[in-house]
PLY file of the C-alpha trace (Angstrom):
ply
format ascii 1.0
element vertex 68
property float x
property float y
property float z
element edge 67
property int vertex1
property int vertex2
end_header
0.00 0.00 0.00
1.91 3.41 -0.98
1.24 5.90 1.67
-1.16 9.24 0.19
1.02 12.67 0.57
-1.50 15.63 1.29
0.66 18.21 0.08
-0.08 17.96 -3.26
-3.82 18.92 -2.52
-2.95 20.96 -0.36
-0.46 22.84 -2.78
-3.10 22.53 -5.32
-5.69 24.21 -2.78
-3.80 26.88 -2.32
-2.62 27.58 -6.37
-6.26 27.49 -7.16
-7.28 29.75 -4.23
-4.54 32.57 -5.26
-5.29 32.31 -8.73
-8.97 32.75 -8.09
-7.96 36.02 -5.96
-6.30 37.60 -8.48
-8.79 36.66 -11.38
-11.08 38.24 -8.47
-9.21 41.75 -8.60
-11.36 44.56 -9.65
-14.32 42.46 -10.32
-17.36 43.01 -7.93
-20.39 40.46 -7.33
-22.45 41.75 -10.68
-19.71 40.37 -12.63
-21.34 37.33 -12.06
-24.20 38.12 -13.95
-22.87 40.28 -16.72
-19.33 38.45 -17.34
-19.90 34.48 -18.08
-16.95 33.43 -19.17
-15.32 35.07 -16.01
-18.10 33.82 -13.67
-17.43 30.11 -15.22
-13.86 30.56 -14.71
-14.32 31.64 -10.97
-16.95 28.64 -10.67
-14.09 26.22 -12.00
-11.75 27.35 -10.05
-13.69 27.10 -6.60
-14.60 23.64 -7.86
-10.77 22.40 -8.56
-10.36 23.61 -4.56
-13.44 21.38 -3.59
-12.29 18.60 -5.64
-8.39 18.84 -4.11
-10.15 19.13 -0.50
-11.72 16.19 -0.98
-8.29 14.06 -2.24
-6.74 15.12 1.74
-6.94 12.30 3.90
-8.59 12.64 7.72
-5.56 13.23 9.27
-4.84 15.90 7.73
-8.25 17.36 7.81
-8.38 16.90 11.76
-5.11 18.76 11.99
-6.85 21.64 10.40
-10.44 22.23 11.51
-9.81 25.83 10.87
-10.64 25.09 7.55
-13.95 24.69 6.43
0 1
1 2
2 3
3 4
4 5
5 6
6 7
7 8
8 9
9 10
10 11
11 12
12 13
13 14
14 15
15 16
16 17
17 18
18 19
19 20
20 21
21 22
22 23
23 24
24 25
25 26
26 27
27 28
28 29
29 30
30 31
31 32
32 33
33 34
34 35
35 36
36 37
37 38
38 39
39 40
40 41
41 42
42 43
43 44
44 45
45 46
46 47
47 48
48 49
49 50
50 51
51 52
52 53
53 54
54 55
55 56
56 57
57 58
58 59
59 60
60 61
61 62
62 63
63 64
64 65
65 66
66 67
């Protein structure tokens, strides 16, 4: 059985998170409506964090109830 490493999720987590921040910059919540291509890149880019988040294992999950 190979052993899981978390910090690839994790280090995906957190390249998907800063990249939706800066694709965020300047926009404001209408964007949503009015821009679709940027509100379907925002809405894949939450769901690549969801996806990672699911991939960590409990331990590492329990080490970090912090985050949601």
């Amino acid at each position: 059985m190979t052993q899981h490493d978390d910090r690839i999720p994790l280090r995906q987590i957190l390249d998907f998170a800063v990249e939706a921040v800066e694709l965020a910059e300047g926009h404001k919540l209408d964007d949503f409506e009015e821009d679709r291509m940027w509100c379907l890149a925002m809405e894949r880019l939450v769901l690549n964090v969801g996806e990672a988040a699911r991939r960590l294992t409990h331990a590492t999950t329990d080490q970090l109830p912090q985050i949601p």
